[in-house]
C-alpha positions in Angstrom: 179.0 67.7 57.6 182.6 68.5 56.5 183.6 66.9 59.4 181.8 64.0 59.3 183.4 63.3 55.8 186.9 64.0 56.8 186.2 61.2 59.6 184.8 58.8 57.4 187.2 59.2 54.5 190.2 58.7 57.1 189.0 55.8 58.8 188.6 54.7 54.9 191.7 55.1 53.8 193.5 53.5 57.2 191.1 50.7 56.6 192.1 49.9 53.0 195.7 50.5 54.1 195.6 47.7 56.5 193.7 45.7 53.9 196.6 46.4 52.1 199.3 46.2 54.5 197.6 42.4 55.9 197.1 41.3 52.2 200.9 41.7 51.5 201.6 39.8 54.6 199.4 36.6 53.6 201.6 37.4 50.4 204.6 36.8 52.1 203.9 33.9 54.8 201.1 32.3 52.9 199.1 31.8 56.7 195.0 31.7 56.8 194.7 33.9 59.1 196.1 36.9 57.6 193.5 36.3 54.8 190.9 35.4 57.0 192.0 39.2 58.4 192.2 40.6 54.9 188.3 39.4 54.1 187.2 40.7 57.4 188.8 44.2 57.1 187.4 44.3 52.9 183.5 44.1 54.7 184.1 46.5 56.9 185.9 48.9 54.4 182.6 48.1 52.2 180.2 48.6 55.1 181.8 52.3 56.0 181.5 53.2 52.1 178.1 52.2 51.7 177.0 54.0 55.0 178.4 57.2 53.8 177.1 57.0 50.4 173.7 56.6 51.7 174.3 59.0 54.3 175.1 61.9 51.4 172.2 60.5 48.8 169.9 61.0 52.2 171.2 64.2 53.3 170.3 65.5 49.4 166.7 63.9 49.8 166.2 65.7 52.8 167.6 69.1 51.2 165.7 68.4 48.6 162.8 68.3 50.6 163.3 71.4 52.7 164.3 73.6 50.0 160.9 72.4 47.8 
């Protein structure tokens, strides 16, 4: 499991320094298609941190459940 959250928290934080990194470049040239970039990568950074929050509140219902 220690694993699978070291893989998701860096894919994470690369994501939201892209996010970052394409943001400041709409910044500077003022083009739609970084922002258009910038929107996509902000759903996908929210997807990823939904999936592992339900993957850990699901892992402690099944604990839970075992250890009952």
């Amino acid at each position: 499991m220690v694993i699978f959250r070291w893989i998701l928290g860096i894919s994470a934080l690369l994501m939201a320094a892209g996010l970052s990194l394409t943001f400041m470049l709409y910044i500077v040239n003022g083009d739609d298609g970084w922002m258009k970039l910038v929107r996509r990568l902000r759903h996908w950074l929210y997807v990823l941190l939904m999936f592992w929050i339900n993957v850990e509140i699901w892992r402690s219902v099944v604990l839970i459940i075992i250890h009952w």
